[in-house]
C-alpha positions as CSV (number, residue, x, y, z in Angstrom):
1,X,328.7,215.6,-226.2
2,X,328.6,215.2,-222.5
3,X,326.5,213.0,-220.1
4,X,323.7,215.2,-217.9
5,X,325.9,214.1,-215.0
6,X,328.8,215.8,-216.2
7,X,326.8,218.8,-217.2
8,X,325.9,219.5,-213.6
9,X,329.1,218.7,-212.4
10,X,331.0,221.3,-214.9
11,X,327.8,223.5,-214.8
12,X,328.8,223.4,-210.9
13,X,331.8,224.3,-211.1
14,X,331.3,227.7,-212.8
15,X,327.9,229.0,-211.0
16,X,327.4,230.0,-207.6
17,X,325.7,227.4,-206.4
18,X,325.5,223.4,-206.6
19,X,323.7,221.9,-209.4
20,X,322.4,218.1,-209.3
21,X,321.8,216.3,-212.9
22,X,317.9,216.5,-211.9
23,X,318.2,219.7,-211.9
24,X,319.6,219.5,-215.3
25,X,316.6,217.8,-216.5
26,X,313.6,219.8,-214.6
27,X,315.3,222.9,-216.5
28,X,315.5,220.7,-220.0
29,X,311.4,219.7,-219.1
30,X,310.8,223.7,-218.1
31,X,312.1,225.3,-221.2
32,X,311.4,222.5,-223.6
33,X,314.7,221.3,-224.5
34,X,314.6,217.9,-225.7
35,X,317.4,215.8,-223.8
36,X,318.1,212.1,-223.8
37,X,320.2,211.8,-220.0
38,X,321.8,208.2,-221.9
39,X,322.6,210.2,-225.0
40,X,324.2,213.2,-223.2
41,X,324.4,217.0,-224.2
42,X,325.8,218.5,-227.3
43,X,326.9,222.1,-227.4
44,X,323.5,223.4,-229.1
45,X,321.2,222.0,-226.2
46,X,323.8,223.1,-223.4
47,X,323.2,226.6,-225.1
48,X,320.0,226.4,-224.6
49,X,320.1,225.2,-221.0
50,X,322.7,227.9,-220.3
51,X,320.3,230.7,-222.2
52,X,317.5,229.9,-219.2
53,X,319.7,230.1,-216.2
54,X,320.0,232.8,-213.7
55,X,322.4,234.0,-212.9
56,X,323.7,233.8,-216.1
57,X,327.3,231.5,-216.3
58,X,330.6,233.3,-217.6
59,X,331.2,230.5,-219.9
60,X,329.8,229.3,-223.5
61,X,328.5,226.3,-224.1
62,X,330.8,225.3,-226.6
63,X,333.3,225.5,-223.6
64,X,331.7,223.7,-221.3
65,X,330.8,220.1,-223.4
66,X,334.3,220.1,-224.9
67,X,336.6,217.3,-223.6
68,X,339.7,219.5,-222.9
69,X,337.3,221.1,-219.8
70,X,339.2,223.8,-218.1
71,X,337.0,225.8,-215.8
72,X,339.3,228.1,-214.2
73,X,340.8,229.0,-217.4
74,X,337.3,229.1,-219.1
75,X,335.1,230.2,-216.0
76,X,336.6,231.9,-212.9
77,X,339.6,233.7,-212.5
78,X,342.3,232.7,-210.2
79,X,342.5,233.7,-206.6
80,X,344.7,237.2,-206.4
81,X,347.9,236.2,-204.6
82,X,347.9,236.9,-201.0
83,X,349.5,240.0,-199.5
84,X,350.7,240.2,-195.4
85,X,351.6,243.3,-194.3
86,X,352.6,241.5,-190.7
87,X,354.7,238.8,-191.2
88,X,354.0,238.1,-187.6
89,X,349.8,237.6,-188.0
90,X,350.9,234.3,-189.7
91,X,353.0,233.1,-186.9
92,X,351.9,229.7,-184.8
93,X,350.1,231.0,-181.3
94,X,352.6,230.9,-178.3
95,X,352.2,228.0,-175.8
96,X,350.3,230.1,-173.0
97,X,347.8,231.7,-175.6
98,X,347.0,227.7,-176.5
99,X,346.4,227.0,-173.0
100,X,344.3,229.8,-172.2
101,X,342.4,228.5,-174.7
102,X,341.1,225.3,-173.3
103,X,338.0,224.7,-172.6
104,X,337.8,222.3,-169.4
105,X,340.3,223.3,-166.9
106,X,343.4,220.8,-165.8
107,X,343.2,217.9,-163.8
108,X,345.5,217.0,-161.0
109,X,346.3,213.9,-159.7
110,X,346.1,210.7,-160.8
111,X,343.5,209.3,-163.9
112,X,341.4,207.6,-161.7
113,X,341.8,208.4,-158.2
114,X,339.1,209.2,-155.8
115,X,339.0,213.0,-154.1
116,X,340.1,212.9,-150.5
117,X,337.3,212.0,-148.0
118,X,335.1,210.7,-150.3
């Protein structure tokens, strides 16, 4: 059994987009699950919960109130490694290319001194 907070927080984790404890409960309250937030969530009512969500989440209820969470392992796959075909594209940007770059142009003189004729 997990706390509502933690629900969100591992339901989060694994869907494609952020998902706030109140959430939790307006979808308990919407499909009539029965919830107590200072009791927590037990694997039959997360099943539930999870059974009324869309897009549906890649992992099972079971997986995601057990206390050995692991939602990479359980929920997304790693990142493929990365490949560079040009060792170069990775190099840091030469020093002219950086000043190109600026957006003000340079100031010369003095911090503070007036313009001539002025």
């Amino acid at each position: 059994m997990i706390s509502v907070q933690e629900f969100a927080r591992r339901l989060t984790e694994v869907s494609p987009t952020a998902v706030s404890s109140d959430d939790i409960e307006d979808l308990a309250d919407t499909t009539g699950v029965r919830i107590d937030p200072a009791r927590g969530i037990d694997a039959g009512q997360a099943q539930q919960l999870l059974d009324h969500i869309s897009p549906p989440v890649p992992i099972t209820a079971a997986a995601i109130v057990a206390p050995d969470w692991a939602p990479l392992a359980a929920g997304r796959p790693a990142a493929p490694p990365m490949v560079f075909s040009n060792p170069g594209a990775v190099d840091a940007p030469n020093e002219q290319s950086a000043q190109q770059r600026r957006s003000a142009p340079r100031r010369t003189g003095r911090p503070g001194s007036r313009r001539p004729g002025s």
